[in-house]
C-alpha positions as CSV (number, residue, x, y, z in Angstrom):
1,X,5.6,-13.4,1.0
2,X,7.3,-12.3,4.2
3,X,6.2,-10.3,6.4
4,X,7.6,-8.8,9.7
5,X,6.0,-8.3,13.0
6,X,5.1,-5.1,14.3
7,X,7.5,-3.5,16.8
8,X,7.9,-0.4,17.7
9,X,10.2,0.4,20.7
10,X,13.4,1.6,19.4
11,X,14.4,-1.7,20.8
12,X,18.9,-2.4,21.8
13,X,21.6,-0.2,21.9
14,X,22.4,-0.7,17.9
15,X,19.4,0.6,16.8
16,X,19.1,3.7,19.7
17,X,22.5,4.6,18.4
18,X,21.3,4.9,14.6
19,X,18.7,7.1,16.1
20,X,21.4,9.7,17.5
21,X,23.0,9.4,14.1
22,X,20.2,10.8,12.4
23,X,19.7,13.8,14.5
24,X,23.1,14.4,13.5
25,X,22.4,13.7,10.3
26,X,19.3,16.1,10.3
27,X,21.8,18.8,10.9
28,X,22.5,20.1,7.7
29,X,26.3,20.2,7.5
30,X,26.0,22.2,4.2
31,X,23.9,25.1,5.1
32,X,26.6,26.0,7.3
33,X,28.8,26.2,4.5
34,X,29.6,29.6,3.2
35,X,28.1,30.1,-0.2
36,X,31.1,30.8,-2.1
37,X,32.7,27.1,-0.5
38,X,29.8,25.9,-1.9
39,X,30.2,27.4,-4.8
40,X,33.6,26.6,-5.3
41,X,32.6,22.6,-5.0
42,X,30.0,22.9,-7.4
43,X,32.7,24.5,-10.1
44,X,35.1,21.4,-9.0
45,X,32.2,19.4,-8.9
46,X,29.1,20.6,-11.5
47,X,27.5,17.5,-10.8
48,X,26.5,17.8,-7.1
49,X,24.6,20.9,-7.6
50,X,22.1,18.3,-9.4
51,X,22.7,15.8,-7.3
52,X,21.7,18.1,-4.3
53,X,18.7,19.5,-6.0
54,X,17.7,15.7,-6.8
55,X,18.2,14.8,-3.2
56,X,15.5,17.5,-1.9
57,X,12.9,16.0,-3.9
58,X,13.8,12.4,-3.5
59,X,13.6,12.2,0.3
60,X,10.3,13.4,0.3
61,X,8.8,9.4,-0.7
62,X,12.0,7.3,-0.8
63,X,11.4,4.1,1.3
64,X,13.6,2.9,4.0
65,X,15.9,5.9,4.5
66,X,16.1,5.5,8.1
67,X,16.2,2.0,8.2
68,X,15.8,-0.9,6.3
69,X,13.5,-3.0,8.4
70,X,10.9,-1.0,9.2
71,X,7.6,-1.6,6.7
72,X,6.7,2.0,8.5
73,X,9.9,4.3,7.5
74,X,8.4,5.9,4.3
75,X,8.8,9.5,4.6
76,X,6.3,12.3,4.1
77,X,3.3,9.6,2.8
78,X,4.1,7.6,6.0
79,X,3.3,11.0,8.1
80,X,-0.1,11.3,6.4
81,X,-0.8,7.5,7.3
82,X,0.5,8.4,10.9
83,X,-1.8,11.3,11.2
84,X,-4.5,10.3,9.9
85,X,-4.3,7.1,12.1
86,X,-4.7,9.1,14.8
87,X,-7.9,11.3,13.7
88,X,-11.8,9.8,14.2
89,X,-12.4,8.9,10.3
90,X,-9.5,6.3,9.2
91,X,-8.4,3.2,11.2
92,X,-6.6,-0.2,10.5
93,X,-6.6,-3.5,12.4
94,X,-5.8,-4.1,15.9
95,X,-3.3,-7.1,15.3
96,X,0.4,-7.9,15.2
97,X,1.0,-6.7,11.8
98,X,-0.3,-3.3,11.9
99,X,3.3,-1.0,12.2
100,X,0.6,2.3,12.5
101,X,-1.0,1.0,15.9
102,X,0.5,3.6,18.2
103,X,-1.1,6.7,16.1
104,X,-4.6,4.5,16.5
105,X,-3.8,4.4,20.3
106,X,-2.1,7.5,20.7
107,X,1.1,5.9,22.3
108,X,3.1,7.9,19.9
109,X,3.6,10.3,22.1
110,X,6.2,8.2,23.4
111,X,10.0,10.0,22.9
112,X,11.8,6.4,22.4
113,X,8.9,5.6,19.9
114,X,10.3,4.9,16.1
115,X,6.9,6.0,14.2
116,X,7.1,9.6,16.2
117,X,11.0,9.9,15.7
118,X,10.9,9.2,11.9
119,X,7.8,11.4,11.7
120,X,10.1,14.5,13.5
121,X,13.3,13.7,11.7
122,X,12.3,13.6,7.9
123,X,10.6,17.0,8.2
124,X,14.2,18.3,9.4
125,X,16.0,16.2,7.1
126,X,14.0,18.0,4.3
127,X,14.6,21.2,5.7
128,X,18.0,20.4,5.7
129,X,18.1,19.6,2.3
130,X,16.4,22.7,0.9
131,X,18.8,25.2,2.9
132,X,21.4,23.0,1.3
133,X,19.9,23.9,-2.3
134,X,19.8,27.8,-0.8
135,X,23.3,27.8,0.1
136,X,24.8,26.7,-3.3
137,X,24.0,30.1,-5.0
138,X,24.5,33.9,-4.3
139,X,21.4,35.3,-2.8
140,X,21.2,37.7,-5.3
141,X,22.0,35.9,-8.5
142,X,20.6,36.6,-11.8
143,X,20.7,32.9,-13.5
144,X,17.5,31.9,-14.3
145,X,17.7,28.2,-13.4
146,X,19.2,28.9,-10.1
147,X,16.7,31.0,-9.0
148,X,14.4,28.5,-9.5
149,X,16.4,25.9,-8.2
150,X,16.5,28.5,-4.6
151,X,12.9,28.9,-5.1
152,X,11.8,25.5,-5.1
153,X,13.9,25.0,-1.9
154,X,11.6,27.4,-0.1
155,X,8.7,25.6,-1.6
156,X,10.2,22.1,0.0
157,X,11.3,24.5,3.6
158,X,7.9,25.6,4.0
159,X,6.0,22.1,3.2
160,X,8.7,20.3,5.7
161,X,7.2,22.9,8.5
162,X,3.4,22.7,7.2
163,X,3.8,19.0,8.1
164,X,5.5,19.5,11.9
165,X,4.1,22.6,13.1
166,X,0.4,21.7,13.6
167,X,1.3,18.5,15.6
168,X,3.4,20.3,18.6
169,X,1.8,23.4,19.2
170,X,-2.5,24.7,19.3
171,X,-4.0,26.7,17.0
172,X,-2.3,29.6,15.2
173,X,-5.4,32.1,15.4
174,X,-5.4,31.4,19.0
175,X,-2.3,30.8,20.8
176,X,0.2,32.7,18.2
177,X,2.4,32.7,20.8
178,X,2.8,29.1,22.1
179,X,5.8,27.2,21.8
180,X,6.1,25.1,18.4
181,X,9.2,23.8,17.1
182,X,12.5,24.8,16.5
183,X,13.3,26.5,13.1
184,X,16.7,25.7,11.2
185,X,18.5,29.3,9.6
186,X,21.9,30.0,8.6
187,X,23.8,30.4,11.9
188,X,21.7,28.2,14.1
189,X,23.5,26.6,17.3
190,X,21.6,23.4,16.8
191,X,23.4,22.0,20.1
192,X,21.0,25.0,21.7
193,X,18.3,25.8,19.6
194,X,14.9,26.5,21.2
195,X,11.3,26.1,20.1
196,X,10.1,29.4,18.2
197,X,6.8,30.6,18.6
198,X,3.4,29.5,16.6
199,X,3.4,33.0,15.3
200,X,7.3,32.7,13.8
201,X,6.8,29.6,12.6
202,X,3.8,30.5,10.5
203,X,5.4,33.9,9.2
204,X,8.3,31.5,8.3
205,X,6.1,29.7,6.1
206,X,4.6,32.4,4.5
207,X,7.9,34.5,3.8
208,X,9.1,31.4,1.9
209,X,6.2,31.1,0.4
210,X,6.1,34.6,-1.1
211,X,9.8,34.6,-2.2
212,X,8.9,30.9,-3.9
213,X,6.0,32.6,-5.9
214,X,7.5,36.0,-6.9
215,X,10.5,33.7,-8.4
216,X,9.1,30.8,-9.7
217,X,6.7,33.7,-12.7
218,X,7.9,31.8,-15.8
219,X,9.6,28.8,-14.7
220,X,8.1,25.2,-16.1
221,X,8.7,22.4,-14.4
222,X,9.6,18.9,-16.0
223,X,6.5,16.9,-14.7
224,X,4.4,17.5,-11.7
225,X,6.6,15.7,-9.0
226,X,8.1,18.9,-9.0
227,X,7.0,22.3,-7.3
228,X,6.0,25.1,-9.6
229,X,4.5,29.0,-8.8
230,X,1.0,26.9,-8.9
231,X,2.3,24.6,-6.0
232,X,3.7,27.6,-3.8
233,X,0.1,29.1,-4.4
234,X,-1.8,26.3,-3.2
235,X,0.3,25.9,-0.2
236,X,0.1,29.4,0.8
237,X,-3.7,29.5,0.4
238,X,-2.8,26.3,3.2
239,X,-0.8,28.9,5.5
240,X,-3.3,31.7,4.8
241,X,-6.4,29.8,5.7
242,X,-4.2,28.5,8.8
243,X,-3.1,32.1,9.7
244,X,-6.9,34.1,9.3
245,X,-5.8,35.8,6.1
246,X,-9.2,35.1,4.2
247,X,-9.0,37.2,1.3
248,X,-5.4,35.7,0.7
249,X,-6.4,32.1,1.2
250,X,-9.5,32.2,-1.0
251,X,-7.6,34.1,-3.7
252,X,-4.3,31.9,-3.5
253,X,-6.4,29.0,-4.2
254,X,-8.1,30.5,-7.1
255,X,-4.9,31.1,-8.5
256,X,-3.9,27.4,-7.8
257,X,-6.4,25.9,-9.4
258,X,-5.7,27.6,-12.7
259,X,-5.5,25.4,-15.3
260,X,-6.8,21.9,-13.8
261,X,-10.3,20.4,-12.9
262,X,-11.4,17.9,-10.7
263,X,-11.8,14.1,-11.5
264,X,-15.5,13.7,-12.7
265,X,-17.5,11.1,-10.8
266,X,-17.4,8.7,-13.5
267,X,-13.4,8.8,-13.1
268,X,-14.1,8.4,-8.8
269,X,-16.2,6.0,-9.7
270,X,-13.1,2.8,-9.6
271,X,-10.2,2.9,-7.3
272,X,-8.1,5.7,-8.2
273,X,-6.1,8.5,-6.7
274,X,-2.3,6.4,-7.9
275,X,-1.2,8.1,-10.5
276,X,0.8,11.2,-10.5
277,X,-0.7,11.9,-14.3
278,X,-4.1,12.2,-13.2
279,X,-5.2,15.5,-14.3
280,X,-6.5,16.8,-11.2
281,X,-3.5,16.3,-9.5
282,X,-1.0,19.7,-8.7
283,X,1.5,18.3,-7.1
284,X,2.4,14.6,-5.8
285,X,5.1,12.3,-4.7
286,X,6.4,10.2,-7.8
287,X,7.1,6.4,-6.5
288,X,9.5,4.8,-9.1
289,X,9.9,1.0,-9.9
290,X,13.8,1.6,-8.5
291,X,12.1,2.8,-5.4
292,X,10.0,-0.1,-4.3
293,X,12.9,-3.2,-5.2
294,X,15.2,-2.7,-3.2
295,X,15.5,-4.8,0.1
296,X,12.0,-4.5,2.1
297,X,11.2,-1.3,0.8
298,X,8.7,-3.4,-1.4
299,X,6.2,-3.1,2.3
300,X,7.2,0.8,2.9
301,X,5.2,2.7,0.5
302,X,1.3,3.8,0.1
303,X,0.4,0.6,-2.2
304,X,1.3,-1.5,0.8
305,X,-0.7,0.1,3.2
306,X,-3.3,2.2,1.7
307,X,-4.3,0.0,-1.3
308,X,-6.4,-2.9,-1.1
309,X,-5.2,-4.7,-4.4
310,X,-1.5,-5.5,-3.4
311,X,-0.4,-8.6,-4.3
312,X,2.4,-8.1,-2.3
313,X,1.4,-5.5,0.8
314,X,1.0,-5.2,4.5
315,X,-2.5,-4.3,4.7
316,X,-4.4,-6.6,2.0
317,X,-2.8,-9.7,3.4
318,X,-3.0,-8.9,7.0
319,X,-6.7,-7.7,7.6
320,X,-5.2,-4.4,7.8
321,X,-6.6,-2.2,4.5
322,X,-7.9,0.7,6.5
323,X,-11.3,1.6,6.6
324,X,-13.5,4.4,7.5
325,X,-15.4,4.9,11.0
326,X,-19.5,4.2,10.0
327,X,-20.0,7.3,12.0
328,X,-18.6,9.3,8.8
329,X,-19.6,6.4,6.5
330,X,-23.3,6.8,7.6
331,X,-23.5,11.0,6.5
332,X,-22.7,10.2,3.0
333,X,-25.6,10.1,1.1
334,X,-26.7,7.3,-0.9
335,X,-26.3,9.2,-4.5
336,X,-22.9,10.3,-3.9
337,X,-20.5,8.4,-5.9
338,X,-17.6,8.8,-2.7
339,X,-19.4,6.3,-1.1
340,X,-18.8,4.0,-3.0
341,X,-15.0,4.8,-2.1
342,X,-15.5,1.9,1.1
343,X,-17.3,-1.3,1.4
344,X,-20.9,-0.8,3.2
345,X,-21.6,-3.1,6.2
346,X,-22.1,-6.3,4.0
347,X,-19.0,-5.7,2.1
348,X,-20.6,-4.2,-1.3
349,X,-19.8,-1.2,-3.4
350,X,-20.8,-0.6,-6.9
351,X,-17.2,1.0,-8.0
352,X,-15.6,-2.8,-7.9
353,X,-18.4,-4.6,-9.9
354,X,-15.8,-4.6,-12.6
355,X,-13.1,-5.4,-11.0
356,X,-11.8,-9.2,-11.1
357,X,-9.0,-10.8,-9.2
358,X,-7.4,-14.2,-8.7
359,X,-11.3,-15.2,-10.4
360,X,-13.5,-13.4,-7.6
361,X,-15.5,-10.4,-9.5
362,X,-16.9,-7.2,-7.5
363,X,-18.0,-7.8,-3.7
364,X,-16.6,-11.7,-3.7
365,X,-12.8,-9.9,-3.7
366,X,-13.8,-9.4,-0.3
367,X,-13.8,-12.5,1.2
368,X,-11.4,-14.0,-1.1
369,X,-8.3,-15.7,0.6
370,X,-5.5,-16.6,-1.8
371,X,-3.3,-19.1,-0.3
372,X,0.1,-17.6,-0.6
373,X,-1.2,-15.0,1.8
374,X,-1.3,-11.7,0.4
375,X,-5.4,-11.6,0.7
376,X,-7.3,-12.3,3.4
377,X,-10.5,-11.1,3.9
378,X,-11.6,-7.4,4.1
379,X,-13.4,-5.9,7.0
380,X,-16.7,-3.9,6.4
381,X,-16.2,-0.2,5.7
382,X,-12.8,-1.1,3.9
383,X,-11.8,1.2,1.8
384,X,-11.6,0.7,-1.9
385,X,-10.7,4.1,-2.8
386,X,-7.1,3.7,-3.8
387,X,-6.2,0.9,-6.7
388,X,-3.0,-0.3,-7.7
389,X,-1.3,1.7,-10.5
390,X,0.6,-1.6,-12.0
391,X,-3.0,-3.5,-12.0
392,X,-5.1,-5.1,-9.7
393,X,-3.4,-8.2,-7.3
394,X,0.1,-6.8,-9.2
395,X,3.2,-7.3,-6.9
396,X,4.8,-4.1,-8.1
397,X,3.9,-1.2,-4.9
398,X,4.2,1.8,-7.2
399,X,1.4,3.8,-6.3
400,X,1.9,7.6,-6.2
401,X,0.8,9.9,-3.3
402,X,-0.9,12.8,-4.2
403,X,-0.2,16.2,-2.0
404,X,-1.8,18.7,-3.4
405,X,-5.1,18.1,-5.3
406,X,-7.6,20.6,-7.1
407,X,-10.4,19.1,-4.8
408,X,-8.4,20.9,-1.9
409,X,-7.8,23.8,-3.1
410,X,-12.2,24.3,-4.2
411,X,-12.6,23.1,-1.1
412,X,-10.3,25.8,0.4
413,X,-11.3,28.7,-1.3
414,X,-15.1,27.9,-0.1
415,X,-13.9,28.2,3.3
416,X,-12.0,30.8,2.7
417,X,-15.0,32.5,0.9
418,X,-17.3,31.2,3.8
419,X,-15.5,32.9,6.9
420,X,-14.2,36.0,4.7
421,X,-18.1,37.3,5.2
422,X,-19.0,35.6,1.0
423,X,-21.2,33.2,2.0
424,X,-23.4,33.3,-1.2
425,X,-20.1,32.9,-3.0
426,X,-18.6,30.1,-0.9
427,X,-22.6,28.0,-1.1
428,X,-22.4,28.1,-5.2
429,X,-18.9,27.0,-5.4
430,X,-19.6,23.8,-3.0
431,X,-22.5,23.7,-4.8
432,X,-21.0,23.2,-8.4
433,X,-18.6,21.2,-7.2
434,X,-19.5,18.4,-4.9
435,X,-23.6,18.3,-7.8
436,X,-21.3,18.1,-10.6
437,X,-18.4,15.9,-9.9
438,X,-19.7,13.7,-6.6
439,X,-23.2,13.8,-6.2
440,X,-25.8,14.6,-8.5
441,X,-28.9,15.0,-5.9
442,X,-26.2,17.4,-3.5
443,X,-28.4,20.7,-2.5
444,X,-26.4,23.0,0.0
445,X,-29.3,24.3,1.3
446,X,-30.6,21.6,3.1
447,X,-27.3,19.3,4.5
448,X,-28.5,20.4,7.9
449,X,-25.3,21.7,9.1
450,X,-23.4,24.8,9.3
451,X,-21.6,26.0,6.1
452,X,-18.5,25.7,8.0
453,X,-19.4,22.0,9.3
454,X,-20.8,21.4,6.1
455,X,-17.0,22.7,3.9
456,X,-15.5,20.2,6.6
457,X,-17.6,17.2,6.3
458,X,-16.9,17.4,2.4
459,X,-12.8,17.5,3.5
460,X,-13.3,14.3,5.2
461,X,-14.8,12.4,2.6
462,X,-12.3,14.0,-0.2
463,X,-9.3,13.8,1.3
464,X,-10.2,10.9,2.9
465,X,-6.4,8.9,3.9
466,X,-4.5,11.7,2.5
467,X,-3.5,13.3,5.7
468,X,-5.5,16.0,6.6
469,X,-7.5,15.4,9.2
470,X,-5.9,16.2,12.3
471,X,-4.6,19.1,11.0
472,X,-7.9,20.3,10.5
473,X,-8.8,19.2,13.6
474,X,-6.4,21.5,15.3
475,X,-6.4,23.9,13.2
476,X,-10.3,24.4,13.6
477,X,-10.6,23.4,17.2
478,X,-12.8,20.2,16.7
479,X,-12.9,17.5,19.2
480,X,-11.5,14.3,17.2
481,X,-15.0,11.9,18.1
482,X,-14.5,8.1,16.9
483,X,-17.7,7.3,18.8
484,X,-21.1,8.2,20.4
485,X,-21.1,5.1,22.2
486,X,-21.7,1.0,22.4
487,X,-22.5,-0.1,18.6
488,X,-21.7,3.6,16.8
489,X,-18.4,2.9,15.4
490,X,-16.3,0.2,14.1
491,X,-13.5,1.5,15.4
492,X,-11.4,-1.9,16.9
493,X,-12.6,-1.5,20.5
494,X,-9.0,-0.7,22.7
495,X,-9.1,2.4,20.8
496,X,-12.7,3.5,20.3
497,X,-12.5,7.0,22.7
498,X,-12.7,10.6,21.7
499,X,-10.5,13.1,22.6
500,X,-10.9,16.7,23.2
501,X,-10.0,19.8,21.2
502,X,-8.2,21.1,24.0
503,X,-6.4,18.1,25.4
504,X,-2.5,19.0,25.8
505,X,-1.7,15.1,25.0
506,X,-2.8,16.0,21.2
507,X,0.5,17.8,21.2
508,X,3.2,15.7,19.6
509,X,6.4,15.2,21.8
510,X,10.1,15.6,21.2
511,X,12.6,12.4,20.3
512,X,14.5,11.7,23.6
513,X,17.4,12.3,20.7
514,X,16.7,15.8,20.0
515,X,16.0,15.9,23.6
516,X,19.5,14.9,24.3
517,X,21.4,16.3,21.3
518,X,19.2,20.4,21.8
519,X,19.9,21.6,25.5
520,X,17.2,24.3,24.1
521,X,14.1,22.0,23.7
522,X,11.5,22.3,26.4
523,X,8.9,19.4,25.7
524,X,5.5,19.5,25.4
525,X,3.4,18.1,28.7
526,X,0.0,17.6,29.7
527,X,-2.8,15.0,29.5
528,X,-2.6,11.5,29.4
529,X,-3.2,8.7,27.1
530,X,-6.6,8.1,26.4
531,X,-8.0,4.1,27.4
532,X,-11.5,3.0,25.8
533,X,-12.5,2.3,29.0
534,X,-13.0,5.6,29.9
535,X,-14.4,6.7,26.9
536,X,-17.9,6.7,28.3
537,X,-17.4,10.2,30.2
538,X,-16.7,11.8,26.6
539,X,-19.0,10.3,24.0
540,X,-21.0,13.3,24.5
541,X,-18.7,15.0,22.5
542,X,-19.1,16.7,19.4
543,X,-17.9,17.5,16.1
544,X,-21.0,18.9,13.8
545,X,-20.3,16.4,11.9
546,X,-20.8,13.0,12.7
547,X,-23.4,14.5,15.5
C-alpha cells in the first residue's frame, strides 16, 4: 500500500494558486444568471438541469475534489472528522501520518492551513450549488418536480450553513448579534461581501427550512441519500434547538422520527453505522464503488479513517483508528452495550468476539500486524464502532456516512422537552430509549447528573465520531475538557489541555484567500493556541460530564 506523509501547509506557489482558484470557483457563476438564461440552457440543454441537481448532492461526499493528493480532502464527512478532532472525546495518533493533527492541536486556525480552507470552501461550494438548482426555475412555478428539485436546494443551503456557522461565531441564544460568516443571495458583490450577523444567519436557516418543508408535502424521494420533508424536519428541530425555539425543536423532531426506529442493541452490538440502508438512518452520504477508485481517493473517505477494518486505510495501518478519551470511556456503564463501541484498556470488547481477520479472532485483531502494512496494532480505547461495509480487512473504502440519525433526533426532542419546562416528558423518553435499545440496567433517576448533562453525556456516546461535538459545545457553552490532569486521559500528550467555553481562539478563522479575494471580511481574533504545558492552570475545568 502507499501511503503519503502528512503535510499540511499549503506548501509552493502551484498549490497556493489552486487555492485562489477555488474561492473563485466557490462563487457560483450560475446563481448570477437570470432565471430565464437559465432556463433557456436547460431547454437547449435538458440534460444539465439533472446534471446540476446531481452535482448538489454529489459534492457533499465526493473524494478529492479540491485536490487529488490530499488523503484529508473529503468533503462534508471530512468536516465531521475535523471537528470532532478538535473536541475532548475523539482523538487519533500523534505521528507523521495523521492528515487531522492540526484540529487535535488546534493549529487550524491557521489562514494558509489546507484542512481549515477545504473545511470553509466546500460549505460555500455547496451553497453555490443549491442557488444554482434555485436559479434554473421560476420562483413561482407550478411543476411538481421542480418544486422539489428548488426545495431540496434549500434543504442542501441550509445544511451547508449549519456546518460553518457554529465554528466562527459564539452562541446564538447569546451573542445573536456577533459577526458569523458571510451569506451568498442573488445579487451579492462577493468581491465585498461582509460577515452577517449570528441572528441572520440562523433566520436564514430557518426560512429555508420552512420553504423546504411546506414544499417537499408529497414528494418521495428515490433512496435516502436524498433529502425529503422528513430531512428538512430533522434539521430544523437542529436550528430550533440552536435558536431557543423549544416547542418547535421538540415537535420538529417528533415529526422527523416518523416512521423509523433506532438500531436495537443486539444490531450496536458489532461494528456498524456503514450502510446507508440501515433502518435507522434519515439521511446519509451514499459513498459509491466509482467514488473510492479513482487516483488516491481510495485514502479520502470515512472507511479510511474512521474504520478500523480497512485493508487499505490511513488509520488501521498507521496506529491512527481514533479512539475515545477514558475520561468519557470511564462514565459508560458496564451494562451498556455502547461500550463495547471501543476497546477497554487491555484491548477487549465483547462486540468483536466474532469477528476474524487475516486468522486473529476477537481481541487478538488488536495486536495483529500483517506484513503488507495495512494493520498495525491498535491503541487501547480504539474504537471499534464503525465496520467495513464490503467486509472485514476488504480493500474496497465504501463506507457511508450517516448525517442524520433517529438516535439524534430522540435525543433532541428530550432536550428540547427538558428545557421547554416537560421534564417528566423529556425523563421517560431518555428513559425508553437509552433501557430499551443501549442499556438494559439504565435508570434516569439516579445517573447523578443534571437532565441537561445527563441528554448531553448520552450525545457523546451516540454520536460518538459523527461530528457533533463541538457544535454542541458551542452551542451549549461547555468548556471542551480532555483532561483533569497527569494519568486521566489518553489523550497523546502535546495535545492533552482543555480549553474554555469562552476562549475567542475556539472561533474558526478566515482562508487568507477569501481574505484576499472579500475586501468585506473582518477576521475573527483573540486567544492563542493552547500548549499542554500549560494545561495545568485549567484542568480544574468542567463539563458535568466527565467531572
Amino acid at each position: 500500500m502507499k501511503l503519503y506523509k502528512l503535510s499540511y501547509v499549503l506548501l509552493g506557489a502551484s498549490l497556493l494558486t489552486t487555492a485562489c482558484n477555488d474561492i473563485n470557483e466557490m462563487e457560483p457563476e450560475g446563481s448570477a444568471q437570470t432565471t430565464e438564461q437559465v432556463q433557456r440552457t436547460n431547454e437547449a440543454v435538458p440534460s444539465m438541469t439533472n446534471a446540476t441537481y446531481a452535482n448538489m448532492y454529489s459534492i457533499l461526499g465526493t473524494p478529492c475534489q479540491i485536490w487529488t493528493n490530499r488523503a484529508d480532502d473529503f468533503s462534508f464527512i471530512m468536516m465531521a472528522i475535523s471537528a470532532d478532532f478538535e473536541g475532548a472525546d475523539f482523538m487519533m495518533g500523534d505521528n507523521d501520518y495523521d492528515w487531522f493533527s492540526i484540529c487535535g492541536e488546534y493549529s487550524s486556525r491557521n489562514a494558509n492551513y489546507a484542512n481549515p480552507y477545504i473545511r470553509y470552501v466546500m460549505p460555500y461550494r455547496t451553497v453555490g450549488a443549491a442557488n444554482d438548482v434555485i436559479a434554473m426555475f421560476p420562483a413561482d412555478t407550478d411543476v411538481p418536480d421542480q418544486i422539489y428539485m428548488m426545495a431540496q436546494a434549500h434543504v442542501i443551503r441550509a445544511f451547508a450553513y449549519m456546518n460553518l456557522a457554529p465554528y466562527f461565531a459564539g452562541n446564538y441564544q447569546t451573542n445573536p448579534n456577533d459577526r458569523c460568516i458571510p451569506i451568498l443571495s442573488e445579487g451579492t458583490d462577493y468581491a465585498n461581501n461582509p460577515r452577517a450577523t449570528v441572528k441572520e444567519v440562523w433566520e436564514s436557516i430557518k426560512a429555508d427550512l420552512d420553504y423546504a418543508i411546506e414544499k417537499l408535502d408529497g414528494y418521495v424521494r428515490p433512496d435516502k441519500s436524498k433529502v425529503n420533508q422528513q430531512v428538512a424536519y430533522a434539521l430544523r428541530a437542529r436550528a430550533n434547538l440552536t435558536m431557543g425555539n423549544w416547542d418547535e425543536a421538540a415537535s420538529d423532531a417528533e415529526k422527523a422520527m416518523e416512521g423509523y426506529s433506532p438500531a436495537t442493541a443486539q444490531e450496536v452490538s458489532v461494528p456498524t453505522f456503514v450502510s446507508i440502508d440501515e433502518h435507522n438512518w434519515i439521511w446519509g452520504i451514499l459513498i459509491t464503488q466509482d467514488m473510492v477508485l479513482s487516483g488516491n481517493a481510495s485514502y479520502c473517505n470515512a472507511s479510511s479513517w474512521i474504520s478500523a477494518f480497512s485493508g487499505d486505510g490511513y488509520a488501521a495501518a498507521t496506529v491512527n483508528t481514533p479512539c475515545i478519551n477514558k475520561l468519557l470511556y470511564d462514565k459508560i456503564a458496564a451494562t451498556d452495550v455502547r461500550k463495547g463501541w471501543w476497546l477497554d484498556a487491555d484491548k477487549h470488547s465483547p462486540n468483536w468476539a466474532a469477528i476474524t481477520w487475516a486468522g486473529a479472532a476477537g481481541d487478538a485483531i488488536a495486536d495483529l500486524v500483517l506484513d503488507d502494512g495495512s494493520k498495525d496494532v491498535f491503541l487501547p480505547y480504539t474504537n471499534i464502532k464503525f465496520g467495513q461495509k464490503s467486509g472485514i480487512g476488504n480493500v474496497l473504502n465504501n463506507n457511508d456516512f450517516p448525517l442524520v440519525r433517529v438516535e439524534e433526533m430522540i435525543l433532541v426532542r428530550a432536550e428540547a422537552l427538558a428545557r421547554g419546562g416537560h421534564e417528566a416528558e423529556a425523563k421517560a423518553l431518555l428513559q425508553a430509549f437509552v433501557a430499551g435499545y443501549r442499556d438494559i440496567g439504565y435508570n434516569v433517576e439516579s445517573t447523578g447528573r443534571s437532565l441537561l448533562d445527563e441528554i448531553w453525556f448520552q450525545r457523546r456516546v451516540e454520536l460518538w465520531g459523527e461530528g457533533f461535538f463541538v457544535q454542541d459545545a458551542r452551542r451549549l457553552g461547555k468548556n471542551i475538557v480532555r483532561t483533569h490532569g497527569d494519568g486521566t486521559t489518553n489523550w497523546p500528550d502535546d495535545w492533552a489541555f482543555n480549553v474554555a467555553s469562552d476562549n475567542p481562539y475556539l472561533n474558526m478563522r478566515f482562508p487568507q484567500t477569501e481574505k484576499d479575494t472579500n475586501a468585506g471580511i473582518v477576521d475573527n481574533e483573540g486567544g492563542r493556541q493552547p500548549v499542554a504545558s500549560e494545561a495545568e492552570g485549567s484542568w480544574d475545568l468542567t463539563d458535568g460530564v466527565t467531572d
